[in-house]
C-alpha positions as semicolon CSV with decimal commas, in nm:
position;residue;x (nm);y (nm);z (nm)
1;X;5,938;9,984;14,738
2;X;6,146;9,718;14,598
3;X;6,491;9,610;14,755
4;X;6,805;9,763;14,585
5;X;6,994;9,476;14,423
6;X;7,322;9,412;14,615
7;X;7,441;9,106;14,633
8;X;7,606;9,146;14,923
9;X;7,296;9,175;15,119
10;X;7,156;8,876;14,922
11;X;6,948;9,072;14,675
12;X;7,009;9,005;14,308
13;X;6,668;9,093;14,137
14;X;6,415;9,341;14,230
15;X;6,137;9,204;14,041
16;X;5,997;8,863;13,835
17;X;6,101;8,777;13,499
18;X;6,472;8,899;13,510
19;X;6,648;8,556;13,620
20;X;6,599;8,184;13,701
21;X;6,683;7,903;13,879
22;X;6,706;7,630;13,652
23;X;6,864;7,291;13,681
24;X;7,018;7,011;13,423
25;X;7,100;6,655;13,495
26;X;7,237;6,362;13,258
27;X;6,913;6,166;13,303
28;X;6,741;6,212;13,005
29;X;6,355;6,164;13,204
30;X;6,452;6,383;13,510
31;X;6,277;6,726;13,458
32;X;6,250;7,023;13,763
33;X;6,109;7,308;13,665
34;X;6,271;7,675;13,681
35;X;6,220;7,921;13,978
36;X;6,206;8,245;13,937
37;X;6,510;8,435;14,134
38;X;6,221;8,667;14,298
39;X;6,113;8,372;14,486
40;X;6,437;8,206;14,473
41;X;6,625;8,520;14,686
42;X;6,302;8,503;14,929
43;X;6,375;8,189;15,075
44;X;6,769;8,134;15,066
45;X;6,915;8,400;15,326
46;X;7,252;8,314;15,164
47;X;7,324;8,129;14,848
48;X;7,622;7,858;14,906
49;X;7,930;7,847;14,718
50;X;7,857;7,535;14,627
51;X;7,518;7,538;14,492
52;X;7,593;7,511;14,138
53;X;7,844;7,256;14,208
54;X;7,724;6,889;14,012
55;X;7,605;6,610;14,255
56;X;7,830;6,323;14,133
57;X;7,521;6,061;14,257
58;X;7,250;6,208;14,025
59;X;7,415;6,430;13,875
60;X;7,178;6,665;13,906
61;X;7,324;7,066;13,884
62;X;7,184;7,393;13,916
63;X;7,270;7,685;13,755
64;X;7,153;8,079;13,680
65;X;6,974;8,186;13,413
66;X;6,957;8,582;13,308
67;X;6,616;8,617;13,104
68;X;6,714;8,958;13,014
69;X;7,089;8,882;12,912
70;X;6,994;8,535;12,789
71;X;7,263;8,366;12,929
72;X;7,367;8,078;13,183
73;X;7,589;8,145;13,511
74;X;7,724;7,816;13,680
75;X;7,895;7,963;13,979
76;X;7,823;8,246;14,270
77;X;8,117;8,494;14,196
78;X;8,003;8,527;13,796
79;X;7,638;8,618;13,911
80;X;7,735;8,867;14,167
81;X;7,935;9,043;13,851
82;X;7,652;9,011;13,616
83;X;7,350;9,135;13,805
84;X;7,623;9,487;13,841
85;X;7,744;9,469;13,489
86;X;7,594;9,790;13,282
87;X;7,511;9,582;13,004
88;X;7,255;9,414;13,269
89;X;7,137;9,712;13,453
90;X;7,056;9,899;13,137
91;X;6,820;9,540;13,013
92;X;6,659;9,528;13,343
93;X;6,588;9,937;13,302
94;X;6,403;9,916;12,937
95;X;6,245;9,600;13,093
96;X;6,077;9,829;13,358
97;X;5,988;10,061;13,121
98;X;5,815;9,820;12,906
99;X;5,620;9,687;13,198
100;X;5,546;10,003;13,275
101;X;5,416;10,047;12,900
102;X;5,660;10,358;12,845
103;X;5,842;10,402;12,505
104;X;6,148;10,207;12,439
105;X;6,447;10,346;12,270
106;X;6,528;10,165;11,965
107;X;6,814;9,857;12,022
108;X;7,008;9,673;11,791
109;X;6,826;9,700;11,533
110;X;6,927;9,561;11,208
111;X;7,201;9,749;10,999
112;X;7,188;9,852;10,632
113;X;7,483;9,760;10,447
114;X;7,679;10,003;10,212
115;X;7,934;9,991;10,037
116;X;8,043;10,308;10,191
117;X;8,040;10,358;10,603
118;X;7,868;10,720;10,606
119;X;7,936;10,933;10,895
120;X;7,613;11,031;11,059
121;X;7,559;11,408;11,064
122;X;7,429;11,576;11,358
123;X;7,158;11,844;11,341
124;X;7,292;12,076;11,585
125;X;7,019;12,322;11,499
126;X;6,801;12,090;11,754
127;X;6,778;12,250;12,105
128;X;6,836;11,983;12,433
129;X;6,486;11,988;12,481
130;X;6,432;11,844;12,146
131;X;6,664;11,590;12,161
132;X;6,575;11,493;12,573
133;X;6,244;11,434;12,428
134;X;6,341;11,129;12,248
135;X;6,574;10,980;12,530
136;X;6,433;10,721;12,712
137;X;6,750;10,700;12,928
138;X;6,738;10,874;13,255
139;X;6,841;11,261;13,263
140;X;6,889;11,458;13,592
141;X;7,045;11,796;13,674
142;X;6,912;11,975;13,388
143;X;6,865;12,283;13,633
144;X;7,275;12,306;13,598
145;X;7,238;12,364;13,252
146;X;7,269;12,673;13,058
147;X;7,129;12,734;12,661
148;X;7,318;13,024;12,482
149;X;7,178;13,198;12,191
150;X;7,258;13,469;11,934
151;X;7,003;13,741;11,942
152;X;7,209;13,844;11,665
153;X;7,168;13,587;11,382
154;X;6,880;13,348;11,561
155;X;6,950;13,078;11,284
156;X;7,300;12,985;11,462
157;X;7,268;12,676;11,669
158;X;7,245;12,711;12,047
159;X;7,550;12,614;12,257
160;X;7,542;12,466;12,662
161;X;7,705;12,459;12,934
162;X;7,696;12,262;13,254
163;X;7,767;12,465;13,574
164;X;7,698;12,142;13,825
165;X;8,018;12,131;14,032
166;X;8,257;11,846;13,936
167;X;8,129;11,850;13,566
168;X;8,404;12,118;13,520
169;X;8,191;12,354;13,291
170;X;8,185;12,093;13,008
171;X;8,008;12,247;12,731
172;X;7,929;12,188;12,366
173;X;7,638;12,206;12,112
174;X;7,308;12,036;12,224
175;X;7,424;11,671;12,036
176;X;7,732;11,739;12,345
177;X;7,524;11,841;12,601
178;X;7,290;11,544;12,547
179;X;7,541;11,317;12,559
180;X;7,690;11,441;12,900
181;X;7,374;11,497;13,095
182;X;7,323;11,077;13,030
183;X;7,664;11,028;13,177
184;X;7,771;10,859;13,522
185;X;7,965;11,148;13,584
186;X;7,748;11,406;13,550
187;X;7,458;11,156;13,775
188;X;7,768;11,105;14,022
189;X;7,812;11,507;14,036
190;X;7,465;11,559;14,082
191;X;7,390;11,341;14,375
192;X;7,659;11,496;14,546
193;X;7,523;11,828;14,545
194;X;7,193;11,625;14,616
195;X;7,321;11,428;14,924
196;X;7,670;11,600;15,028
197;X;7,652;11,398;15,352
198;X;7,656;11,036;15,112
199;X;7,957;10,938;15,174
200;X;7,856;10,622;14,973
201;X;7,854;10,788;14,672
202;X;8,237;10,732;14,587
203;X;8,200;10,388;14,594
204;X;7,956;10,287;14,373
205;X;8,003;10,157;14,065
206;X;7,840;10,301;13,711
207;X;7,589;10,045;13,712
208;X;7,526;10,174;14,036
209;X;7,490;10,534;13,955
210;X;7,272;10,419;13,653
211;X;6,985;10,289;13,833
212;X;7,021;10,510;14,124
213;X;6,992;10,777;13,846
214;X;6,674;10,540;13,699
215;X;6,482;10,526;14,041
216;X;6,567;10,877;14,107
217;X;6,376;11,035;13,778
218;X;6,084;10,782;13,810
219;X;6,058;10,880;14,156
220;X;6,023;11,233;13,978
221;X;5,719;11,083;13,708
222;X;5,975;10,967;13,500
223;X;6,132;11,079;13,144
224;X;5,760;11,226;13,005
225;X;5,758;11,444;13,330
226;X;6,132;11,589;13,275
227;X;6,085;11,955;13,353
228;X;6,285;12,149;13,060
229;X;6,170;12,486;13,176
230;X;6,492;12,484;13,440
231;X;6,711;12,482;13,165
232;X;6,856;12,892;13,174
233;X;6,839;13,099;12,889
234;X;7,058;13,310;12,771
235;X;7,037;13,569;12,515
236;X;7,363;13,719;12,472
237;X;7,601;13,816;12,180
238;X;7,913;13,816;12,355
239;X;7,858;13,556;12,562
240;X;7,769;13,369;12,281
241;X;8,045;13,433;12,120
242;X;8,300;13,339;12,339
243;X;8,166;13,011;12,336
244;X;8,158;12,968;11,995
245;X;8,506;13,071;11,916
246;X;8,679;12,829;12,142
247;X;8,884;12,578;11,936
248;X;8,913;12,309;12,154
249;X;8,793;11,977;12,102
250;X;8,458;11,839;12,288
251;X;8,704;11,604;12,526
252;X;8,898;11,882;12,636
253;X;8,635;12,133;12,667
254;X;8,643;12,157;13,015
255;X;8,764;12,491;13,207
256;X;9,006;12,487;13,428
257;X;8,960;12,612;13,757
């Protein structure tokens, strides 16, 4: 199993092709060529804080380079951020995912313009399931969750609710529910129950919690092994209903207590 990155212990990458070593100088015929951080990490048990630092003689400098992120990082302090930043954790996750020849969600891809910005409407007629289905981000705790339905009038959309402690019975429509069950909170809540004695847990940051939540559902066979028969069903009018009549909107609809 691959080393967590922390860059405390001196782990910044996991695997190859995520960052380089590169290095620059003024001499126009001086060349060096890259190292990949994989190796890099391997043999320096602790990076200097002076390694990017120019050498005034041959002025000759080293410096990081994110493959993923596609940017340059000239000091230690700005590559300890960067390798924790979300932006960079969720890269080095869809890289992964490629390697491991699983589908990609769809990323910046290129926008239409109109000469009108058109509010995207939801189909809340699709259940969680449906929607989970197309998520290639990683989903845990979906044993917490509860579908309602009206055995009443079976064309009214389905509502949720989450009963993991700490997620304070946030509910919603599936669209809702979809977007909370991605959420650091809800992966911080759930590896709580998971690991009560963690006292770690606190402490880490989202990026953190994101690929904790990453390793934990490949560790499971990943998102085309999610298990959507956990999800509870219930089929109940009044119950139903006393879902659907509360007013509140989605960031308040938490219960107290």
């Amino acid at each position: 199993m691959a080393p967590r990155v922390d860059p405390n212990t001196g782990t910044y990458v996991e695997m190859e092709g995520v960052m380089e070593v590169r290095y620059s100088s003024e001499k126009v015929d001086w060349q060096k060529a890259p190292e990949d951080f994989i190796h890099f990490q391997a043999r320096m048990t602790e990076i200097p804080e002076n390694f990017c630092h120019k050498d005034k003689m041959s002025t000759v400098q080293a410096y990081f380079h994110c493959l993923v992120c596609d940017c340059h990082l000239k000091s230690l302090r700005p590559l300890c951020d960067h390798v924790r930043g979300n932006k960079h954790v969720r890269k080095v996750f869809m890289k992964k995912r490629q390697i491991l020849g699983l589908p990609l969600e769809q990323q910046n891809a290129p926008r239409v313009k109109k000469l009108k910005k058109e509010i995207p409407r939801v189909d809340v007629g699709l259940t969680l399931r449906q929607r989970l289905q197309e998520c290639g981000e990683p989903v845990l705790g979906l044993e917490y969750v509860t579908e309602f339905v009206n055995p009443g009038k079976p064309s009214d959309h389905p509502l949720y609710t989450c009963r993991l402690e700490g997620c304070k019975s946030a509910w919603g429509t599936s669209d809702d529910m979809q977007n909370h069950v991605k959420k650091t909170k809800h992966h911080r809540c759930f590896f709580r129950k998971m690991f009560p004695a963690d006292s770690r847990l606190g402490g880490l940051t989202s990026a953190d919690i994101l690929k904790m939540a990453a390793e934990y559902e490949e560790g499971q066979g990943g998102s085309e092994e999610r298990d959507y028969e956990v999800i509870l069903l219930v089929c109940d009018y009044q119950r139903y209903g006393e879902l659907r009549d509360r007013d509140r909107p989605w960031r308040l609809r938490e219960v107290e207590g």
